[in-house]
C-alpha positions, 0 to 999 in steps of 0.5 A: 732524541733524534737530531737533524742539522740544516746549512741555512742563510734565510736571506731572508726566512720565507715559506720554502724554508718553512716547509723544509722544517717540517718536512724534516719532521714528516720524515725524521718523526715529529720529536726530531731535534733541528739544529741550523748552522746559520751565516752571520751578517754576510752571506755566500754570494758575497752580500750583505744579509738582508738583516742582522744575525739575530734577527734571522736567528730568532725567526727561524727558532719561532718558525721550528728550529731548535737551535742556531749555531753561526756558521763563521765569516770565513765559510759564510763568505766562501765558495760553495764548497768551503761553505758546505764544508764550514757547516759540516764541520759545525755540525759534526762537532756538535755531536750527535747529529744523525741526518743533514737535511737539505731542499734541492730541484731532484730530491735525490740524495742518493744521486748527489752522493754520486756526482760528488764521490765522482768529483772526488775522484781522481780522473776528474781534475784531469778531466776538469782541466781538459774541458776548461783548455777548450775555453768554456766557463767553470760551470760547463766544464765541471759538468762536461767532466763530470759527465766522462764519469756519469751517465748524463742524468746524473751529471745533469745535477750540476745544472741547477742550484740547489743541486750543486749545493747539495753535491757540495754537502755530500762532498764535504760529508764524505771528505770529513768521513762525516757520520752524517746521512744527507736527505734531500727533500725536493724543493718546490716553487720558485727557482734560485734568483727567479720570481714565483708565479701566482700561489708558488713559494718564493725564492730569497732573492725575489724578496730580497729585489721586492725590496729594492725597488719599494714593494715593501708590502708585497716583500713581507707577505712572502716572508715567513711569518716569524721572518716577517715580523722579525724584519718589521721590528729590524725595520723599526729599529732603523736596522733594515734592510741592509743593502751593500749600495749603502756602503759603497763608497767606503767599499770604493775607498777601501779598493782604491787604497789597496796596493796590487799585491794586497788584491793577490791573497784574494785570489785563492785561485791563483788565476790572477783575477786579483789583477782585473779586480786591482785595475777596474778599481782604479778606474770604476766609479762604483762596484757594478762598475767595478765587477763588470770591468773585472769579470772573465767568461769562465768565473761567475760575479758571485767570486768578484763580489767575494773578493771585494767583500774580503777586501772590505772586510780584512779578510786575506787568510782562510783558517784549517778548521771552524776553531769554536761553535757559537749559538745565536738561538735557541729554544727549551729544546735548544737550550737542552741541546745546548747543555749537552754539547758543553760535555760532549761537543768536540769544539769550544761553545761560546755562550758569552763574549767572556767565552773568548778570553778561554780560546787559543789565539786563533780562535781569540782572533777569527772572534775579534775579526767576526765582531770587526765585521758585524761592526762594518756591517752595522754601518749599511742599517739605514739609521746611522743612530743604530749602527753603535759598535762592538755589539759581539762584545755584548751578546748572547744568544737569544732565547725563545 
């Protein structure tokens, strides 16, 4: 059986996505398995997900996944390339997974591969760093080097971000000397923080900003359908949305008790950013204040808002390699997939909390950390009567 693997969030799940699977299966053939590496309750540009991890799980298993596996916090909450790294390493040790499906602006897979070998290279520190001295921001400077080793088409990929991520996927695939083939399937729509004109798919975070200012109706008719009746019965439950402002106090309380040398692990850097972030915490009223006052020219809010994330969330060390792999849903198919990487996966599965007394201490802790954050996580449902804890510790995955 031919098995694909995607690097998800669904954010949540919307029609683009959708397409994405089926794409996968026009050009993979109609019997192909899809395996997500899903983030959990927090996503990439340092944010609370919209809904909990089950529930977009389980959409995404009714919308044409096969099986779900969680991608864990560390990687969910990272950079781009130590998220597409974190779902590499998933993916790869699944076992058997032959393509890494991904949507991006140009649909050009052979291109990405070289901008990401020559990002890889060893001249492109050296001239990364000379464009960086002349003051400009990361972005620019990394395409301005990357341009000393590219015609300028290709290093034009770097502009847009479903590009960049897939330049991310390929340098983690060839960094792991990974057997997995990239295949980038043009996106359509709406760009990345864009809205969607009349009849174009949408993009995540025009769903997730209907919300926010109460155009519920509208928010929902743009999910998929799955997606939308997963959110729906979240909603009911008290459970949703989940946005950052509903903890915000207790994110400023956490910041404020930090001591300056307790901001320095988040600066992974070592730009001593940590220290802008230290003293707008002392001053700032809220978080929107906070990220404006510590800002620089040269790094976007998306790294503030991770640092203030690991901040919230205890997270000062990030881990050498992904120590297990967690399935949160799965169909018949995925069930299948499920039992054959009980022999032939290169990591631990976790079927079952019980699961976790098998780890080494390593892994037993990223676990307890994961349920640590998922319980911080439940504190933003807007019903507090559904934000009971220890829910990791009383989970499986669900089967559709």
């Amino acid at each position: 059986m031919k098995t694909a693997g995607m690097i998800i969030e669904y954010n949540p799940m919307h029609c683009g996505h959708a397409r994405l699977l089926s794409e996968t299966r026009r050009l993979l053939g109609p019997d192909t398995a899809v395996i997500c590496v899903m983030s959990g309750d927090f996503v990439q540009r340092g944010d609370f997900a919209l809904v909990r991890r089950e529930a977009r799980a389980a959409a995404a298993v009714r919308s044409g996944a096969d099986l779900v596996l969680e991608l864990p916090l560390p990687w969910a909450a990272a950079s781009a390339e130590r998220f597409a790294d974190g779902g590499v390493q998933v993916l790869a040790a699944s076992g058997g997974v032959g393509h890494l499906v991904f949507g991006s602006e140009c649909g050009d897979g052979a291109a990405l591969e070289r901008v990401a070998a020559a990002l890889l290279s060893e001249q492109f520190p050296v001239y990364l760093k000379e464009a960086l001295a002349e003051g400009v921001n990361f972005a620019a400077a990394r395409q301005k080097a990357a341009a000393r080793l590219l015609s300028w088409e290709d290093a034009a990929l770097l502009e847009r971000p479903n590009d960049i991520l897939g330049v991310e996927y390929c340098k983690a695939l060839l960094r792991q000397g990974s057997p997995l083939r990239p295949l980038a399937v043009r996106r359509v729509g709406a760009a990345h923080d864009q809205e969607a004109l009349p009849g174009e798919l949408p993009s995540g975070s025009q769903i997730r900003n209907l919300l926010r200012v109460g155009e519920r109706e509208r928010a929902v008719a743009l999910m998929a359908p799955a997606m939308a009746a997963a959110y729906e019965a979240e909603e009911s439950a008290g459970r949703g949305p989940v946005f950052w402002e509903a903890c915000q106090r207790a994110i400023l309380a956490r910041l404020r008790s930090m001591d300056e040398a307790d901001f320095a692990p988040l600066d992974q850097g070592r730009e001593g950013l940590y220290r802008r972030l230290y003293r707008a915490s002392r001053e700032a009223c809220s978080l929107t204040e906070v990220l404006e006052a510590a800002k620089t020219k040269r790094y976007p809010y998306a790294r503030l808002r991770r640092m203030v994330l690991w901040a919230y969330l205890g997270l000062t060390e990030f881990p050498e390699k992904v120590p297990y792999l967690r399935p949160l849903a799965a169909n018949g198919r995925g069930r299948a997939l499920l039992a054959d990487m009980r022999w032939n996966a290169a990591l631990p599965v976790l079927t079952k909390p019980a699961d976790v007394r098998k780890l080494d201490g390593q892994a037993q802790g990223l676990f307890t950390l994961e349920a640590r954050a998922a319980d911080l996580y439940a504190l933003a449902y807007p019903d507090l009567e559904a934000a009971g804890g220890g829910s990791l510790w009383r989970s499986g995955p669900v089967m559709v």
